[in-house]
N, C-alpha and C positions, 0 to 999 in steps of 0.2 A: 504494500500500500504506500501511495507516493501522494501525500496535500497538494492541492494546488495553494501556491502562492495567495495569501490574502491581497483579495480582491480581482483576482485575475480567475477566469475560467478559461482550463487548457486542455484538448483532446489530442489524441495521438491516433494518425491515419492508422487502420490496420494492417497496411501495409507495411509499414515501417517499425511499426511493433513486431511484426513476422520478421522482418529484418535482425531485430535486434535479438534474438529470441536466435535465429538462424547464427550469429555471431558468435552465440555463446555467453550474453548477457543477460543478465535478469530483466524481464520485461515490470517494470515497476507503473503504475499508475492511480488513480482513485477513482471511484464504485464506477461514476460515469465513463471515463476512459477505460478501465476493464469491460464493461457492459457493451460497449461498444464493438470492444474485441471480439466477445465470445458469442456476443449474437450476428454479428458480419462471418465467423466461422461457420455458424449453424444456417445460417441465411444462406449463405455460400453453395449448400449441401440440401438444399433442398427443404431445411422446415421453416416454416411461419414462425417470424418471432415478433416480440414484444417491449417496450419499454415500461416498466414501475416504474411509477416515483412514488415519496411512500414521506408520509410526516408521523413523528413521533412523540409531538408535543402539544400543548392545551391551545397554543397557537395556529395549532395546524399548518406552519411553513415547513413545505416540505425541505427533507432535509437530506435524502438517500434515495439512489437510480438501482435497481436490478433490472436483469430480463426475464424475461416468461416466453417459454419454446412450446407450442403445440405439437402435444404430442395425441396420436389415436383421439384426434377429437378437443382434446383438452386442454388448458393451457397450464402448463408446470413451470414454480420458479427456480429459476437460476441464480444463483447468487455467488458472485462470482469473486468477491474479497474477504468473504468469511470462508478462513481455511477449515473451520468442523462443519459447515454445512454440508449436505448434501445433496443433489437433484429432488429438490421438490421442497426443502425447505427453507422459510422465510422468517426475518424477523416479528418475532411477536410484538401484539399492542401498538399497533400500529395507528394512528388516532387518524387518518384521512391516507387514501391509494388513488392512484390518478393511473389508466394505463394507456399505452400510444402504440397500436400497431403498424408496423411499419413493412 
C-alpha cells in the first residue's frame, strides 16, 4: 500500500504497473490505483467488472475504492489491498456503497 501525497490524486496506467511488476519491482499503490489494476486484468479476460466506493463514517464521505467481478451471474468483491481478504470479502459496517460499472 503506497498514500497518495496529500492533496494530490494519483493512478498508475496498468500498463506500467505490469511493467514494473515484469522488472522485478514491487508494484506499490492505494485501494484506487490497485483497483484499477486488478479489474483492467479481469476486464482484460473477459469478466464484467465493477467499481465500490464505500464510506465508513456518520459523515458518509466516502473514503475506500474496491472492485466487484461478476461472477455466474453475481457480483463478488474484490478487494485488493487487504492482504487477509479473500475473493468475496469486504469491509464491514460500511455506513453508504456507491457502485460504477464499467
Amino acid at each position: 500500500y503506497l498514500k497518495d501525497p496529500d492533496g494530490t490524486e494519483t493512478l498508475t496506467s496498468p500498463l506500467i504497473a505490469l511493467d514494473v511488476i515484469k522488472s522485478g519491482h514491487k508494484f506499490q499503490e492505494d485501494c484506487d490505483g490497485a483497483t484499477v489494476f486488478v479489474l483492467s486484468l479481469l476486464k482484460s479476460i473477459g469478466f464484467k467488472v465493477a467499481f465500490r466506493i464505500a464510506a465508513y463514517n456518520k459523515m458518509q464521505n466516502f473514503q475506500h475504492v474496491y472492485g466487484l467481478v461478476q461472477i455466474k451471474g453475481k457480483w463478488v468483491p474484490v478487494e485488493p489491498i487487504m492482504k487477509n481478504y479473500e475473493l468475496g470479502q469486504e469491509a464491514p459496517n460500511a455506513t453508504r456503497l456507491r457502485d460504477y460499472v464499467i
